[in-house]
FINUMI-941815 format. One record per residue (C-alpha): x negated, y negated, z negated. Coordinates in steps of 0.2 Angstrom, whole numbers, plus 2048, in hexadecimal, padded with zeros to 3 digits. Example, Ala and Ser with C-alpha at 12.3 -4.5 7.8 and 13.67 -1.06 7.14 Angstrom:
// residues 2
px	py	pz
7C2	816	7D9
7BC	805	7DC
//
This chain:
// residues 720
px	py	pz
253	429	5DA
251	43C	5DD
247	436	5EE
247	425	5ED
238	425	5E0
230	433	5E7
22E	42B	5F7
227	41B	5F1
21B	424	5E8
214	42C	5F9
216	41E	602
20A	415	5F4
1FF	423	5F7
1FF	422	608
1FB	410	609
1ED	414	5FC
1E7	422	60A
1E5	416	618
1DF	408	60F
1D0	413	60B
1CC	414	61C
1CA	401	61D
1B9	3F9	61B
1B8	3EC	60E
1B8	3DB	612
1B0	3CC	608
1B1	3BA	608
1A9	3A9	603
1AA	398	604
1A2	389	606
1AB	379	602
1A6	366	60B
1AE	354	609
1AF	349	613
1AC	338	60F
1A8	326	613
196	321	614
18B	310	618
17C	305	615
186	301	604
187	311	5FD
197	31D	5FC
19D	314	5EB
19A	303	5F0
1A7	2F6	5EE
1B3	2F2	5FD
1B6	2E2	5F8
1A5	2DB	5F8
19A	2D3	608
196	2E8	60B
1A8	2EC	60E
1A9	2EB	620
19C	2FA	621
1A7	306	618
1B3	30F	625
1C2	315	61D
1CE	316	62D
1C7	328	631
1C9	32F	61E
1DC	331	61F
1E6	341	621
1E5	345	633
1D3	33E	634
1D1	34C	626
1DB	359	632
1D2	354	640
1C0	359	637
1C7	36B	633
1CC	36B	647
1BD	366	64A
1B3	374	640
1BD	382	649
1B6	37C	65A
1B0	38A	667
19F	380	66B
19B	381	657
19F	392	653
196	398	663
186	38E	65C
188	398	64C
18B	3A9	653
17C	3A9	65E
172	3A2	64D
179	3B2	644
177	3BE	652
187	3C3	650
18C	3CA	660
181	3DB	659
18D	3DE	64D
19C	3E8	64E
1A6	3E0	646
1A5	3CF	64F
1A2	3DB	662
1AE	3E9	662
1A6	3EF	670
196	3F5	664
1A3	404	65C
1AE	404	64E
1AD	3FA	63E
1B3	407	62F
1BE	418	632
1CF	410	635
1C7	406	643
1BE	416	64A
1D3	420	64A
1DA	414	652
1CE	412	660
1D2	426	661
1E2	421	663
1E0	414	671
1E4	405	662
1D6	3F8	661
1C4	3F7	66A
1C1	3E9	675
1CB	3E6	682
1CA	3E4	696
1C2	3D8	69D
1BD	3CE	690
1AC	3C7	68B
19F	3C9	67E
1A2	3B7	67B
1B4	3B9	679
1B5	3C7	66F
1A8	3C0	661
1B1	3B0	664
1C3	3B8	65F
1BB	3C0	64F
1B3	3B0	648
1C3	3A9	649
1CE	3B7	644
1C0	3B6	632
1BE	3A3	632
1C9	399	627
1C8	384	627
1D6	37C	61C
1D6	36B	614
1DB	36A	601
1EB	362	600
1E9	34E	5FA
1D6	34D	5FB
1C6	34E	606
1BF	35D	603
1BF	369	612
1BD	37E	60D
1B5	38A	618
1B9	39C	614
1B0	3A8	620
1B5	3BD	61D
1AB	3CB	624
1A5	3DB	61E
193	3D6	61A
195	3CA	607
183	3C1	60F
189	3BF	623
198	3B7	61A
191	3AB	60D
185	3A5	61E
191	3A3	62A
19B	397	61F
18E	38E	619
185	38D	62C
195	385	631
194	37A	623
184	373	628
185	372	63A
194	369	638
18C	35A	62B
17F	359	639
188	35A	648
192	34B	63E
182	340	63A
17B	343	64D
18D	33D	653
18E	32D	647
17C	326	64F
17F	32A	660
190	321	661
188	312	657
17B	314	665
186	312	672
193	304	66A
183	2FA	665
17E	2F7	67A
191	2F2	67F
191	2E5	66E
182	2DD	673
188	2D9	686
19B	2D3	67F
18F	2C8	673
185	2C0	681
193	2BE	68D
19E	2B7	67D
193	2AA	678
192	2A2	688
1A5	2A1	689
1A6	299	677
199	28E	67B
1A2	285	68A
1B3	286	680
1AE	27D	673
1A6	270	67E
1B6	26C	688
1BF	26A	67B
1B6	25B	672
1B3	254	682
1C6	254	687
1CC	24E	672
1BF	23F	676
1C7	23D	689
1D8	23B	680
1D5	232	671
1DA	242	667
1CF	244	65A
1D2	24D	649
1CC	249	635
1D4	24C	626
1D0	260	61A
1DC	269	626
1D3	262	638
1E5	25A	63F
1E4	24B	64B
1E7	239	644
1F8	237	64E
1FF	245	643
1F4	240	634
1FD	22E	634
20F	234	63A
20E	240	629
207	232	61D
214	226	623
224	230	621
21E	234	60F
21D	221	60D
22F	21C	616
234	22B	60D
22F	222	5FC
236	210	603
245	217	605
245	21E	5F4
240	20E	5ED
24C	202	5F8
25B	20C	5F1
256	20A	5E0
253	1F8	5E3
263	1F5	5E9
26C	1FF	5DD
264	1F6	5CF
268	1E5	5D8
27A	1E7	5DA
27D	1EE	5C8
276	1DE	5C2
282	1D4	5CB
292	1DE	5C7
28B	1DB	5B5
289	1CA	5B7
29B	1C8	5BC
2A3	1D3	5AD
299	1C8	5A1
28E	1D6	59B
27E	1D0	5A4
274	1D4	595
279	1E7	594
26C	1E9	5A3
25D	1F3	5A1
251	1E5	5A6
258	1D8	59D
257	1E4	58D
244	1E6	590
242	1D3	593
238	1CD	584
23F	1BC	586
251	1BE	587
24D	1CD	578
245	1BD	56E
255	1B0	571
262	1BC	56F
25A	1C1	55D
25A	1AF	55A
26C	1AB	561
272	1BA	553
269	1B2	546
272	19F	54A
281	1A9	54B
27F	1B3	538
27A	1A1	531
28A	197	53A
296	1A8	533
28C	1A6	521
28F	191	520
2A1	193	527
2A6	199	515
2A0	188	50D
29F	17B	51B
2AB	174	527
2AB	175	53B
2A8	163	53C
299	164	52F
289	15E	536
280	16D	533
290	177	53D
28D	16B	54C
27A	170	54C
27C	182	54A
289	183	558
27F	176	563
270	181	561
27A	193	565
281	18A	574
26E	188	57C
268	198	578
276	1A0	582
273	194	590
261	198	58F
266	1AC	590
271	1AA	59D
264	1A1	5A7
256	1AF	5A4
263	1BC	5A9
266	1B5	5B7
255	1B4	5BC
252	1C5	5BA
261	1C8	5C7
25A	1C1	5D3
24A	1C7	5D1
253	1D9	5D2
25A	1D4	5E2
249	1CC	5E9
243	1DE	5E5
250	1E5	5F0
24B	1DB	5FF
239	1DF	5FF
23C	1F0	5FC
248	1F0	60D
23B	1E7	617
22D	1F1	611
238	205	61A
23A	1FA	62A
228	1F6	62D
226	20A	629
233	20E	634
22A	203	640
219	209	63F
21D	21A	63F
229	218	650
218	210	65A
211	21F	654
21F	22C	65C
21F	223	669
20A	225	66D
20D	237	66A
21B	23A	676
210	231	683
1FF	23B	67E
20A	24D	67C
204	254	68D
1F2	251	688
1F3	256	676
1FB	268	67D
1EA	268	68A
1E0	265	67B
1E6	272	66E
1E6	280	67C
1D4	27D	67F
1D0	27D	66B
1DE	28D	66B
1D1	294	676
1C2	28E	66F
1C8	296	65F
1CD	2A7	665
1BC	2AA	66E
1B2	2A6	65E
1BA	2B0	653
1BA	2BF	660
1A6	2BC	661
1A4	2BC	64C
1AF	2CA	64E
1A2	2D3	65A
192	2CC	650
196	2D4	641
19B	2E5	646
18A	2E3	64F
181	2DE	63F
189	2EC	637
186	2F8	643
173	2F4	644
172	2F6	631
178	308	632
16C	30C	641
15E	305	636
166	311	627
168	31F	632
17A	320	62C
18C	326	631
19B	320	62E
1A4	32F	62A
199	33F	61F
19A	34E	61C
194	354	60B
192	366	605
199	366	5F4
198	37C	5F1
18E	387	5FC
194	397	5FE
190	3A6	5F5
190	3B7	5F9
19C	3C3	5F1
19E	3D1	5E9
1AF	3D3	5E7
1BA	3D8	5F8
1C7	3CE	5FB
1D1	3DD	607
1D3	3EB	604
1DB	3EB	5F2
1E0	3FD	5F5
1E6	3FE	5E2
1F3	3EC	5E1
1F7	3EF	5F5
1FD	402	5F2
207	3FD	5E1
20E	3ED	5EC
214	3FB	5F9
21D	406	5EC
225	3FA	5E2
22C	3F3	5F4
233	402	5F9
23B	407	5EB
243	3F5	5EB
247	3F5	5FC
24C	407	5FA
258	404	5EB
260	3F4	5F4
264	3FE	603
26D	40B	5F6
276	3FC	5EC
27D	3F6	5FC
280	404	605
28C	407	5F6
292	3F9	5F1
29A	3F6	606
2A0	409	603
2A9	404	5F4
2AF	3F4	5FD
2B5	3FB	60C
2BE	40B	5FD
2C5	3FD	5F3
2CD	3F4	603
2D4	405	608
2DA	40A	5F8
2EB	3FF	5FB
2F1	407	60A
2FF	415	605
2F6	426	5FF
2FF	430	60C
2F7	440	609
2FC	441	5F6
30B	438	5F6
319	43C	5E8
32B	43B	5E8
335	43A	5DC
338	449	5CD
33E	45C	5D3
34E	457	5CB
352	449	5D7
357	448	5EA
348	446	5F3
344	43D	604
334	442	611
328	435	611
327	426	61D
315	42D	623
317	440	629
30E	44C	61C
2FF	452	629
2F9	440	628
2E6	441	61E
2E2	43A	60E
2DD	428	60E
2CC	42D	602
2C9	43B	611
2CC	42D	61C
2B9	425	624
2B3	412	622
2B2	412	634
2BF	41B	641
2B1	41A	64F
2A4	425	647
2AE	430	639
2AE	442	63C
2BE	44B	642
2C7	44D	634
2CC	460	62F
2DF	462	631
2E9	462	622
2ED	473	61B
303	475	61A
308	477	609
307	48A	602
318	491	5FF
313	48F	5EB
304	48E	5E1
2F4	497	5E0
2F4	4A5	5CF
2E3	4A4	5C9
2DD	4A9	5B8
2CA	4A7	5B7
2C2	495	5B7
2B4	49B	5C3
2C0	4A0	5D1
2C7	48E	5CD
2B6	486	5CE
2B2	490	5DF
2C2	489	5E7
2C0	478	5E3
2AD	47A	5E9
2B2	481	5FA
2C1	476	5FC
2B8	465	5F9
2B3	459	607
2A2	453	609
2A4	440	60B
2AE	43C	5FA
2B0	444	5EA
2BD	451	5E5
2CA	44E	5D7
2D3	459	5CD
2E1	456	5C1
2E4	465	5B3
2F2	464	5AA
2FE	471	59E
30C	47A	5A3
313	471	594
30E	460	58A
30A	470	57B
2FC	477	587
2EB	46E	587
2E2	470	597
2D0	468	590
2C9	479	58B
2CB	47F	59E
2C5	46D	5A2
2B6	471	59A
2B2	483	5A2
2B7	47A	5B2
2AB	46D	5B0
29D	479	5A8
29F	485	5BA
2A0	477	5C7
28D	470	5BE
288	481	5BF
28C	481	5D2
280	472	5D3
28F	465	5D5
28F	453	5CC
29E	454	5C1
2A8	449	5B5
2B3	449	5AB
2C2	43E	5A6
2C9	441	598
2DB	438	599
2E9	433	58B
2EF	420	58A
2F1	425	577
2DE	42B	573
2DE	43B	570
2D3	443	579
2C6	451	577
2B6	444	578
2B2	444	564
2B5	459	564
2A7	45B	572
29A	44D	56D
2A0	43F	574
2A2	42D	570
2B5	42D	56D
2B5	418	56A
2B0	415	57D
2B8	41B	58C
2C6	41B	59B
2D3	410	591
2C5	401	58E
2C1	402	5A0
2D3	400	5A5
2D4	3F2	597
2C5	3EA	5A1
2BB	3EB	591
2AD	3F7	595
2A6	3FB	5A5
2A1	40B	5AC
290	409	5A8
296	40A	594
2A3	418	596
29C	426	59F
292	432	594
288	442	595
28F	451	58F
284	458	582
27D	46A	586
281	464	59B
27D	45C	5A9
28E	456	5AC
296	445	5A8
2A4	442	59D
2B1	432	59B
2B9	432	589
2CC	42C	587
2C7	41E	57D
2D1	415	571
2E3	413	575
2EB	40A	582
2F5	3FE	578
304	3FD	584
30E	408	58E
306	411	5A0
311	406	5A9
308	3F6	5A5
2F7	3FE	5AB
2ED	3F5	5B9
2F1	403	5C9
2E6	3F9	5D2
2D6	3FC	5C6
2DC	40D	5C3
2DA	414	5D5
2CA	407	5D7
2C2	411	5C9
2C6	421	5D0
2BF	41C	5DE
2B0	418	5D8
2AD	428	5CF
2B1	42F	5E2
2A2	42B	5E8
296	42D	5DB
29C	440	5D5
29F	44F	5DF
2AC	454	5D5
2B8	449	5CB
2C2	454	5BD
2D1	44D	5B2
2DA	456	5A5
2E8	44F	59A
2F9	457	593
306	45B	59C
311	448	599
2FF	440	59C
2F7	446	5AA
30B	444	5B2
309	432	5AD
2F9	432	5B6
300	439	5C4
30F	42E	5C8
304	41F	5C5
2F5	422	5D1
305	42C	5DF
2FB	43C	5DF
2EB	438	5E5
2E4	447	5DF
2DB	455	5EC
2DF	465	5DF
2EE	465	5D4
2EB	474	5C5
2F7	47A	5B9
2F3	484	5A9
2FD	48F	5A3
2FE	499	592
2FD	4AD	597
30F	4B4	598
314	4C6	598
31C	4CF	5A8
32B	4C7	5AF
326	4B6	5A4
31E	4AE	5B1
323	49C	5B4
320	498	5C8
31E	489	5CC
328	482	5DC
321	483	5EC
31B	470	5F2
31C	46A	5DF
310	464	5D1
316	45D	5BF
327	45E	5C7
323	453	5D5
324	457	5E9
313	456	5EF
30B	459	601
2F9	45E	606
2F4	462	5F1
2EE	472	5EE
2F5	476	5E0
2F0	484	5D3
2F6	48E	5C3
2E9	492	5B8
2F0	49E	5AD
2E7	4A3	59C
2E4	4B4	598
2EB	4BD	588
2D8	4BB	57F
2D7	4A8	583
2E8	4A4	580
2E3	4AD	56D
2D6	4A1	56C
2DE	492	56F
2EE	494	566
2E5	491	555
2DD	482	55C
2ED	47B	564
2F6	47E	552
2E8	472	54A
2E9	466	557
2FD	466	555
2FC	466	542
2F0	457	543
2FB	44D	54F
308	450	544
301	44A	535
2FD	437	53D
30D	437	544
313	438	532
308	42D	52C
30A	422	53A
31E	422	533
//
């Protein structure tokens, strides 16, 4: 941000500069539609006897497009520009001289002015259309024109000179092609109406030669007119022999079973309904008297004598109405075959007139196709002469808004352009940074699982230990570049010194870590006590303070897995820091803090750990401290003696400076430290340092370390 805004801000500026220089440009519009017009008026209805004089083929979407084409042509605008004159202004002729100050640089520079070779035509040509804009709104008929110049007037008249010379060239066009379809009608007519005349006349002479004439609503010949009544009637005497038949033989199936007067005529015979009601009432009065008379009673013999004739009277009316059924039967059968008759002679005097019927209904086929072409051509011919006597087109062009000149410019908008410019660059300019770090930190985080041969560990002093299965010369992977093909030689490794650097003021600390750091990452430092009795976080803090002074970006980490860090004593928020992060419950973005009274940057221990260092996430450990790499020059951790030995078994050394600090010692008390060694591990390619207090900063910090001990004390007894 330190150039980033800066830079957007003059690049702003700059755009604001030029756009100065820019003559302002103002347009207006006109707007037309075009719609359909005739004799009957634009909102007449299509349905009625006017119909036919609307035209509403041409009014689609690409008639629509086509008419915005149209008002782009060269021969139109040519028409206009030698109306306006303007071929005598510069900025339709840039061979007249420049059209504002940007125009008049540029030319200086060779950019712009008219070019070889071409016309004054051309040229004013290519500026009314660069300025003209024709575009049809979208589902309608309306048609814009947006002309831009320099001149508000020039502008408002050029758009609404095109309008009008448009509408008229449109009205001119309509009468003249009317003109000219009207003289080729009238000949097809004349030529037409002969041809109809002699069709029509063949073919009722050849339907009178042939016997074929035609009657009935629908004009179809007798032969098919008599072939279609009479299969309707056999189609009906078939329909009625059937039943006939049907009813016939069920009679006499009846008649045998003895159940004759079940039958549906003999139930609707009057008669027999008339002696059967009588021949139940004989038979009631004989059932009645049998109680009280004998069979050989004279009034027995005369009721049985009487029941005896009524049935032989019923049996003889049923058996009329048999044989009436079957009568019906027979006539129905004769009646289908003198049907079937009469409408085989008529087939038959089709099959022998076929050839001539064919002849005759191509000639009416004829007849008929020339009639309705000549109706066809009559009534465009009425229609058109009704529009010449209107003086109308089919297609108009209305002007529904003339243009206005204005007084606003559309370009340049110096003040939204130049705002527009800074706020893109700054985007642009912060996405190129965002991504530039984010493939870095990729490209870190993908190295950061190849073995860290630089600062590789053994194990303790104590133990046997073996040389490394990459020689010690090899670089540290951080020192490594992204890419081997453009990385600069790397500076060869210095050999281990035969044993630590004695140093005993933090500046001559702070000037070694500033000269010995690498431009292209950051440069960590682990400060730890002799002892886990020596806090190191009071030189952490003077190292810090001198590394900001020396205009370096410094953090630092405070690190205990427990929580007990020095965040709270120097204003920090102790409830927040590198234990959440490694607990992936905070990010950095809510760890990293300012120190108060300093420019540099401070992360807090945070709460505790709640498990042992062993169960911490290695992998997010050195991805974090990777991170911090390459947003800080220098990346400073201090811890007690146990911890910051914790820290460095975990992440296998992957430190650039190694510094112990020692409480000051009187001659011949001075512990060394083993040549090649750091918290009692073997180490390559570390510089490693002992800071040593001095008498009056050891007297200092002893009271301090006594109340730090005495306060640990005291939880761990209440703790117990």
């Amino acid at each position: 941000m330190r150039w980033l805004i800066p830079a957007s801000l003059v690049l702003g500026s700059m755009t604001y500069a030029i756009l100065s220089f820019v003559a302002p440009r103002y347009q207006s519009e006109a707007e037309l539609a075009i719609v359909a017009k005739g004799v009957a008026g634009t909102f007449a209805d299509r349905n009625s006897a006017a119909g036919p004089d609307l035209v509403t083929t041409r009014m689609d979407k690409e008639a629509i497009n086509t008419h915005v084409r149209a008002m782009q042509s060269p021969e139109l605008m040519e028409k206009i520009a030698n109306d306006l004159k303007l071929a005598e202004r510069p900025e339709f002729n840039s061979a007249l001289g420049p059209v504002d100050k940007l125009d008049a640089v540029l030319r200086y520079f060779g950019i712009g002015g008219p070019r070889k070779g071409e016309t004054t035509r051309d040229r004013v040509l290519d500026a009314f259309r660069n300025r003209l804009e024709v575009y049809a709104a979208k589902e309608s008929r309306f048609i814009g024109v947006r002309m831009t110049s320099n001149d508000p007037a020039l502008a408002a008249k050029i758009a609404n000179a095109l309008a009008e010379n448009y509408r008229a060239s449109l009205a001119e066009q309509g009468v003249s092609e009317v003109d000219d379809v009207q003289s080729v009608l009238e000949a097809k007519v004349k030529k037409l109406s002969a041809e109809v005349a002699a069709a029509e006349t063949e073919v009722d002479r050849y339907r009178g030669k042939i016997d074929g004439f035609s009657g009935g609503t629908q004009n179809i010949g007798l032969n098919a007119q008599q072939m279609s009544e009479l299969t309707a009637e056999l189609t009906k005497a078939k329909a009625a022999r059937g039943e006939a038949e049907v009813r016939a033989k069920s009679a006499r199936e009846m008649v045998k079973l003895g159940s004759a007067d079940q039958l549906a005529d003999v139930q609707k015979s009057p008669l027999i309904q008339n002696l059967v009601q009588q021949r139940v009432r004989i038979e009631r009065q004989i059932s009645e008297l049998s109680a009280t008379l004998l069979p050989g009673h004279p009034r027995m013999r005369q009721l049985r004598a009487d029941l005896a004739g009524l049935k032989v009277q019923i049996n003889g009316e049923i058996s009329k109405i048999v044989d009436s059924l079957e009568k019906e039967a027979s006539v129905a059968k004769g009646r289908e075959e003198s049907i079937e008759q009469s409408l085989a002679d008529i087939k038959a005097r089709v099959v022998t007139n076929a050839p001539e019927e064919a002849q005759l209904r191509q000639l009416e086929a004829t007849a008929k196709a020339k009639r309705t072409e000549l109706e066809n051509i009559q009534a465009q011919l009425e229609s058109n002469r009704k529009r010449l006597d209107a003086r109308a087109q089919p297609v108009a062009a209305q002007i529904i808004a003339k243009a206005q000149p204005e007084s606003v410019p559309v370009f340049p908008r110096k003040g939204a352009l130049s705002a527009l410019i800074t706020l893109a660059s700054l985007m642009f300019g912060t996405a190129a940074i965002v991504t530039t770090a984010l493939f870095r930190e990729a490209r870190r985080s993908s190295a950061s699982d190849v073995p860290h041969a630089k600062s590789a560990i053994s194990a303790p002093v104590g133990k046997r230990w073996e040389p490394s299965l990459l020689p010690q010369s090899e670089p540290l992977l951080r020192e490594m570049s992204d890419d081997a093909e453009t990385a600069p030689p790397l500076a060869a490794p210095v050999a281990a010194p035969a044993s630590a650097a004695e140093l005993t003021d933090v500046e001559a600390l702070a000037g070694r870590l500033v000269n010995s750091r690498h431009a292209d990452s950051g440069h960590r430092t682990l400060l730890a006590g002799e002892a886990d009795a020596v806090d190191p976080k009071q030189e952490a803090m003077d190292l810090v303070e001198r590394l900001t002074q020396k205009g370096a970006q410094v953090i630092l980490i405070d690190w205990n897995s427990e929580g007990r860090g020095i965040a709270k004593a120097i204003g920090l928020d102790p409830n927040v820091g590198w234990n959440e992060l490694l607990r992936a419950e905070a990010t950095f973005g809510e760890i990293i803090q300012r120190i108060p009274g300093s420019s540099a940057h401070a992360i807090a221990s945070g709460k505790a750990l709640g498990f042992t260092a062993d169960a911490i996430d290695r992998e997010r450990l050195n991805l974090a401290l990777d991170a911090l790499d390459e947003a800080y020059d220098h990346i400073v951790v201090a811890g007690t003696h146990d911890e910051a030995r914790k820290l460095f078994e975990m992440i296998e050394g992957r430190f650039d400076t190694g510094v112990v600090v020692a409480e000051a010692r009187g001659n011949g008390a001075k512990r060394e430290i083993p040549a090649g060694t750091f918290l009692d591990f073997e180490v390559a390619d570390i510089d490693v340092v002992r800071l040593e207090r001095t008498p009056s900063q050891t007297e200092a910090i002893h009271p301090r370390i006594a109340r730090v001990t005495q306060r640990r004390n005291f939880e761990l007894v209440q703790g117990a």
